[in-house]
C-alpha positions in Angstrom: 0.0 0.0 0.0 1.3 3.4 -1.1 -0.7 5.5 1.8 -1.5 4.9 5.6 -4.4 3.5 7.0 -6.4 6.1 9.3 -6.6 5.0 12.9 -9.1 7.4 13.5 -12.9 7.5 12.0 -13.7 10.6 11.1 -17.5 11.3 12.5 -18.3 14.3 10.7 -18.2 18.5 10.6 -20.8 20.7 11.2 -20.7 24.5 11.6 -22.9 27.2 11.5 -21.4 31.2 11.6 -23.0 33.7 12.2 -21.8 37.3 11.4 -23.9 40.5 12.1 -22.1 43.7 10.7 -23.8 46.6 10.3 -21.2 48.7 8.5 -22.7 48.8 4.8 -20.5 51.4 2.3 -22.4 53.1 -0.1 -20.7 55.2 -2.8 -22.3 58.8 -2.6 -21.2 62.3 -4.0 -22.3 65.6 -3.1 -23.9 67.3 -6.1 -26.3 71.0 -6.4 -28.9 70.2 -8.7 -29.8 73.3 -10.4 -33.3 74.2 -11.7 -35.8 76.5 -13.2 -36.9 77.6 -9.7 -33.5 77.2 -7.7 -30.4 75.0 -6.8 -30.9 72.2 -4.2 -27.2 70.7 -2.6 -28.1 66.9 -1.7 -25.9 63.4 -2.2 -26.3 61.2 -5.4 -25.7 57.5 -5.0 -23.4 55.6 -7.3 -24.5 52.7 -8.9 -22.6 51.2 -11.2 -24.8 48.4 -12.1 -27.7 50.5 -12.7 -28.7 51.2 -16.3 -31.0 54.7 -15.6 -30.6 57.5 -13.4 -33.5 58.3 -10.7 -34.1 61.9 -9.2 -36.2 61.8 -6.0 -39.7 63.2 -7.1 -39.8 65.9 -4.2 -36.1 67.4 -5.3 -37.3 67.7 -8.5 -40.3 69.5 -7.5 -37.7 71.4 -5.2 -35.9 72.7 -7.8 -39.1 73.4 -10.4 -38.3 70.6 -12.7 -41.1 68.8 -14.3 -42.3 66.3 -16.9 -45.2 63.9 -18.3 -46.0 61.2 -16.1 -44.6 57.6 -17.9 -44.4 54.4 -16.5 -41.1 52.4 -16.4 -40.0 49.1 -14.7 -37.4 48.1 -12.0 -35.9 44.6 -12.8 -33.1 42.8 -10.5 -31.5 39.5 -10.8 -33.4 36.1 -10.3 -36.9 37.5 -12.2 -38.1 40.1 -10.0 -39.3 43.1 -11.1 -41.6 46.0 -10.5 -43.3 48.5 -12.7 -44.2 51.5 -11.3 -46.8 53.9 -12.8 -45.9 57.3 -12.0 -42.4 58.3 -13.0 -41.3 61.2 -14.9 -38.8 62.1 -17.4 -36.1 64.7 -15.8 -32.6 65.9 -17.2 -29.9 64.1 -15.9 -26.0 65.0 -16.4 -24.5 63.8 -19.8 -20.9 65.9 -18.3 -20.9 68.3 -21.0 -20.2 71.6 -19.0 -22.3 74.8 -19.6 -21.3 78.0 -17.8 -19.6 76.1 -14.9 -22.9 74.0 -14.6 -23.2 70.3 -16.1 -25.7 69.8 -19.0 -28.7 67.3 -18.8 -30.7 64.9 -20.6 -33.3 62.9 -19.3 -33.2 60.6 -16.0 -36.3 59.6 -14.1 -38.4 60.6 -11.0 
C-alpha cells in the first residue's frame, strides 16, 4: 500500500457562523442640482450596475423641474421586477459643461 491506514474514524463537521455587521458602504457624492426655480445641494448614489438614473420626485419638484408622467419598470437579478406607474422624465447629467454647470438629458423621478 502506497498511503496509511487512518486510525481514527472521522464522525463528521458541522458548523454554522454567524456574522452581524452593520457597516454597509455606499458610494455617494455631493452634487447642487440646479433648476428652473432654484439649486438644491443633496448626495447622489453611485451605482454602477444600474442602467437609468433616478431623481427623488420631491427634489425635483424642489428645484421646479417637471415632466409627463410615464411608466417604467425596476428589474433585479433572479426575475423580480416592478413596474411602477408614475415616474417622470427629468434631465440628468450627460458631463458636458455649460457656464460652470453640467448639461442634462433625461433621467427619471
Amino acid at each position: 500500500m502506497l498511503h496509511k491506514t487512518p486510525t481514527f474514524q472521522p464522525m463528521g463537521f458541522s458548523g454554522c457562523v454567524q456574522e452581524v455587521q452593520n457597516n454597509i458602504l455606499l458610494k455617494t457624492i455631493p452634487v447642487i442640482i440646479h433648476g428652473p426655480t432654484g439649486d438644491k445641494e443633496d448626495l447622489a448614489f453611485l451605482d454602477g450596475g444600474s442602467t437609468a438614473t433616478l431623481l427623488d420626485m420631491q427634489t425635483a419638484r424642489d428645484v421646479g423641474i417637471k415632466g409627463k408622467a410615464e411608466p417604467f419598470c425596476f428589474s433585479w437579478t433572479g426575475g423580480v421586477f416592478r413596474l411602477i406607474c408614475r415616474g417622470k422624465p427629468t434631465p440628468k447629467p450627460t458631463g458636458e459643461s455649460s457656464h460652470g454647470r453640467t448639461a442634462a438629458e433625461m433621467s427619471r423621478t
